[in-house]
N, C-alpha and C positions, 0 to 999 in steps of 0.2 A: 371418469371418462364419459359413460351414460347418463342419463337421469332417472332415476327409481322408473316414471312413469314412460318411459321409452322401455324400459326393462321388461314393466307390466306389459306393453303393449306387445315389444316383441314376442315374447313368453304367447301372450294369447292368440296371435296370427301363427306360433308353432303349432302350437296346440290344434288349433283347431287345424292346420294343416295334418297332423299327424291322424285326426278323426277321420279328416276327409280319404286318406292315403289307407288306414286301413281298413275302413268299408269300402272300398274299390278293392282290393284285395281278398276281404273276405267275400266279395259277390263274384270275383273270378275263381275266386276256392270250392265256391258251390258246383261249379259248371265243371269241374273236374276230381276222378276220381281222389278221394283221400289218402294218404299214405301215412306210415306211422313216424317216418324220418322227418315229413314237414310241424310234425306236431309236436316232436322230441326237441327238433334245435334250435327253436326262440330261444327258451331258456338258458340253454348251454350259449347261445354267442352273449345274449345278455350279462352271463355272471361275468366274463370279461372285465367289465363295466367295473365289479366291485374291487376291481384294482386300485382305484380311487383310494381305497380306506386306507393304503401305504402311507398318505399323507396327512398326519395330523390334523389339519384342516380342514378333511372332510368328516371326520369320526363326530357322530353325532353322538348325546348322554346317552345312558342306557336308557330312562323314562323316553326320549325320543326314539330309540330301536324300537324297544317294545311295543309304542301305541304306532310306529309305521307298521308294524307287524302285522298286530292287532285291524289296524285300518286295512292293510293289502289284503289279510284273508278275508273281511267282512266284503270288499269291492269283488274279491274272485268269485263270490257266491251268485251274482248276478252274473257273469262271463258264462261262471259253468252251465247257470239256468240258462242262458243264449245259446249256447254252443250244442246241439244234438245232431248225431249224424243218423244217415239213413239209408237203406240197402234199394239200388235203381238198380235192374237189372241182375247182374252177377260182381256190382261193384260198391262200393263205400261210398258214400259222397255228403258233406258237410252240411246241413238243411239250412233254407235259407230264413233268415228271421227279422222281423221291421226291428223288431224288441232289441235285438240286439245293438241296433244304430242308438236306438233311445237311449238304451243303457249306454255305450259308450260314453256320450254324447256328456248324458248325464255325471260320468264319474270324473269327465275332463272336467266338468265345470267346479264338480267340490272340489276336484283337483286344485284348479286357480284358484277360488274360495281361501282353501287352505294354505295356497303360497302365497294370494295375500296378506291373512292375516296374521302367517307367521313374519312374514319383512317388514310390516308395518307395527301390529302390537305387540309381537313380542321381542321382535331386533333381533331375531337368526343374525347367523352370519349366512350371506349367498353360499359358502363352500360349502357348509355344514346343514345347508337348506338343503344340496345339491346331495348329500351324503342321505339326507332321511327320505329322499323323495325316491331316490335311488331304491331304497330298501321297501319302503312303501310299494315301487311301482313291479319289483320282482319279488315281491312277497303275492302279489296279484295274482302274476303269471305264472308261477310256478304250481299254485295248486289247480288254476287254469287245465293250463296243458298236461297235469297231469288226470284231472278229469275228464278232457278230453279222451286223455289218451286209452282210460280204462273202460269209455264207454265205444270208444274204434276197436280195442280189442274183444270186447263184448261180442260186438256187429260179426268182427271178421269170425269169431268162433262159429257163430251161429250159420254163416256163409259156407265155412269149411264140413258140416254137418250136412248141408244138402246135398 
């Protein structure tokens, strides 16, 4: 129906759409107070997502779970170093960081990189592409938001002591 390279194409104008959307986001996250519910339910609406693996189609090998694994948590380690919150006032609030654009910016492109070269030398199947990127991409987030979330509880402990 497509052409591989309309695929490429589209896939990188997401992409980079999805960069753009969520540093707008996280610079209006700066400008207001943190809470610990915004930083709990990415992940939770995300696993949704892994309803996909109902369908044989997208169930990646085990060697493919694994190194998504392995890849999401080595990508989260850069997110967590981006992500510091900071006490303004009597409130939380999410510090604002260039680094952290870079690094997105950055992990989209290995991102395409790697969905390159697995559609091209190694012949994934798109579903099964769609199944490891999947896992890749909430293997990320998940230890993300949870680092966030132990150093917002850290903050807030320290706030409740004044």
């Amino acid at each position: 129906m497509f052409s591989k390279q309309f695929l490429v194409v589209a896939s990188l104008v997401v992409s980079l759409s999805m960069v753009v959307v969520v540093n707008l986001v996280r610079l209006k996250n700066t400008k207001k107070p943190a809470v610990a519910k915004k930083i709990i339910l990415p992940p939770l609406f995300m696993a949704s997502g892994a309803s996909m693996f109902i369908l044989p189609m997208f169930r990646p090998t085990l060697s493919e779970v694994l190194s998504s694994v392995v890849m999401g948590l080595l990508f989260s380690i850069v997110l967590i170093k981006t992500s510091k919150f900071e006490i303004r006032g009597n409130q939380i609030y999410l510090q604002k960081s260039k680094l952290f654009l870079v690094a997105l910016i950055g992990l989209v492109a290995l991102r395409m990189i790697g969905k390159i070269i697995l559609a091209e030398a190694i012949q994934i199947d798109p579903a099964q592409m769609s199944g490891i990127f999947f896992i890749l991409a909430f293997s990320m987030i998940l230890p993300w938001r949870i680092g966030m979330y132990v150093g917002f509880r850290r903050l807030e402990k320290q706030l409740n002591k004044l």
